[in-house]
C-alpha positions as CSV (number, residue, x, y, z in Angstrom):
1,X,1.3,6.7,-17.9
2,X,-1.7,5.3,-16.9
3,X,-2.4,1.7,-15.9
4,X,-5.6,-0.8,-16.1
5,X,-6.5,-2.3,-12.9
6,X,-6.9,-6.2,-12.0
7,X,-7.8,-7.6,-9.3
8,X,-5.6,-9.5,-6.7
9,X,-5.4,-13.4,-6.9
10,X,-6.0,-15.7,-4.5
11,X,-2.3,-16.4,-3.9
12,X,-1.1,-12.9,-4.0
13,X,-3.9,-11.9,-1.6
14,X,-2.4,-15.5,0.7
15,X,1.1,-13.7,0.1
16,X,-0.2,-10.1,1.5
17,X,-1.8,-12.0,4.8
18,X,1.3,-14.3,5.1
19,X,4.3,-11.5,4.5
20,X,4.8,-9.1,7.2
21,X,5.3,-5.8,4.7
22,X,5.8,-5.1,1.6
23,X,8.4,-2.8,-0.6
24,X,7.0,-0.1,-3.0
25,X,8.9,1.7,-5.2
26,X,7.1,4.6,-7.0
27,X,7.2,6.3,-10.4
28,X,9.0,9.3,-10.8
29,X,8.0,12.1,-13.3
30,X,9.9,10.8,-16.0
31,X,8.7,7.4,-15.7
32,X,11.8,5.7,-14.0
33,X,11.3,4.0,-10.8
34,X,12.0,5.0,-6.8
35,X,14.1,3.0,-5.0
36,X,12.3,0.6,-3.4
37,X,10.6,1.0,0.9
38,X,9.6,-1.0,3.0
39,X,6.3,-0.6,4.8
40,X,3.7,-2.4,6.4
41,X,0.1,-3.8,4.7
42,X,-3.1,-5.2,5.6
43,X,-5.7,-6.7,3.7
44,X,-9.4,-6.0,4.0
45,X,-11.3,-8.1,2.0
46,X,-10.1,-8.1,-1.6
47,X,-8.2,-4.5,-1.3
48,X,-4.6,-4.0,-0.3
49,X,-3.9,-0.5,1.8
50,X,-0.9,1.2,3.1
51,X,-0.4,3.8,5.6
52,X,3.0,6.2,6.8
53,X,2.2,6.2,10.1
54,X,2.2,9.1,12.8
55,X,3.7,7.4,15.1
56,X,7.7,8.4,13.8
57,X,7.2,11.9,13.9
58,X,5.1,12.9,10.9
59,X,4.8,11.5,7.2
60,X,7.3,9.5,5.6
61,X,9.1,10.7,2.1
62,X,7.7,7.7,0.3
63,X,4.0,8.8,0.8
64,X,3.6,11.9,-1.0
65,X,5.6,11.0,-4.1
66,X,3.9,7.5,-3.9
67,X,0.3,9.8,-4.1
68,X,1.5,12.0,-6.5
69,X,3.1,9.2,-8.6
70,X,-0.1,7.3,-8.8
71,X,1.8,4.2,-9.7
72,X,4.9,1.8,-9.6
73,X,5.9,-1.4,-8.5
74,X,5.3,-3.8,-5.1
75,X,7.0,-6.5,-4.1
76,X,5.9,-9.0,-1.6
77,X,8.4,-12.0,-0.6
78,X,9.6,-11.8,-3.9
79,X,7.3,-11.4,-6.1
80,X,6.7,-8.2,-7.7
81,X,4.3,-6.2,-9.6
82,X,3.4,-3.0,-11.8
83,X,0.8,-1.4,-9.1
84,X,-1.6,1.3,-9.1
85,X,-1.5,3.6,-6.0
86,X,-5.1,5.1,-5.3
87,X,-5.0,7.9,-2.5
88,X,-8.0,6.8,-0.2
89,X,-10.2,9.8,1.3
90,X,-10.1,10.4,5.1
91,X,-13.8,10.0,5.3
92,X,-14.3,6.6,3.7
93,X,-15.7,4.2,6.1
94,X,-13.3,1.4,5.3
95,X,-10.8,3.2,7.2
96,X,-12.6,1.4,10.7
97,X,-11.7,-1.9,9.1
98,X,-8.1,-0.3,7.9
99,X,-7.6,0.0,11.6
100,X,-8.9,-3.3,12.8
101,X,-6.5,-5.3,10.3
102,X,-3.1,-3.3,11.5
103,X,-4.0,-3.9,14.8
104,X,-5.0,-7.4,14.2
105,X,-1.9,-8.2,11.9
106,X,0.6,-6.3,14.1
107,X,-0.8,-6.6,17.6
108,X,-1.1,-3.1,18.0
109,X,-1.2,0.1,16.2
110,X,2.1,1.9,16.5
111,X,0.6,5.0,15.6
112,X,-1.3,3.2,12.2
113,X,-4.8,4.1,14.2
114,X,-4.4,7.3,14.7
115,X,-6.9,9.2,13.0
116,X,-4.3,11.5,11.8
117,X,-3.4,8.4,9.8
118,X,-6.1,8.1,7.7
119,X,-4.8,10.8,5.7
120,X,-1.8,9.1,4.8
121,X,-3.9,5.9,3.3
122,X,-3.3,4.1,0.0
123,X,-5.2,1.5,-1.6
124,X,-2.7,-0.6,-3.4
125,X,-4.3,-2.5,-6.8
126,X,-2.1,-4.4,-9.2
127,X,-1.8,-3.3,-12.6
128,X,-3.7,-5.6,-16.0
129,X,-0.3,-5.9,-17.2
130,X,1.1,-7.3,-14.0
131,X,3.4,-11.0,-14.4
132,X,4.9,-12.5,-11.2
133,X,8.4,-12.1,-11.4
């Protein structure tokens, strides 16, 4: 399955600064959906990233079938959308400002920082198709 892209609006990118995490549920092979996690989010700029941190002894189980998924839903204070999930590279340099923004939104890192972390990065886009619901 393979979804369009669209960018965020304004008031789902107010909801992502305002909401302390959001819940992501991802795609499974045959197309039915995860149950639903809750992680933390930041915003930089117009792009929406989440990270399984290191601090919790390793990678979460969400992250690599959320990677290999590619896809699913969000939902952010009760709102929800058909997402894309794009696996960022450990080299881009956006990951400096990924870093500023949990520390700045959680006030610290709790093991988001860590460049270990970086790794374990997802850039989360809404899908065209995407409705509030």
């Amino acid at each position: 399955m393979s979804d369009t892209p669209r960018p965020w609006s304004p008031d789902e990118l107010g909801l992502v600064d305002r909401a302390p995490e959001l819940q992501l549920a991802s795609r499974r092979p045959d197309g039915s959906i995860r149950s639903f996690v809750t992680v933390w989010m930041v915003r930089v700029g117009a792009d929406v990233y989440v990270r399984s941190g290191a601090g919790y002894g390793g990678v979460s189980k969400w992250f690599p079938r959320a990677r290999e998924a590619r896809g699913g839903i969000v939902r952010i204070d009760g709102q929800a959308w058909p997402a894309i999930f794009s696996h960022l590279d450990q080299a881009d340099p956006v990951h400096a400002e990924i870093d500023t923004a949990y520390v700045q939104k959680y006030g610290g890192s709790f093991g988001m920082t860590d460049p270990t972390t970086h790794q374990h990065t997802l850039r989360i886009t809404p899908a065209a198709s995407a409705t509030s619901s």
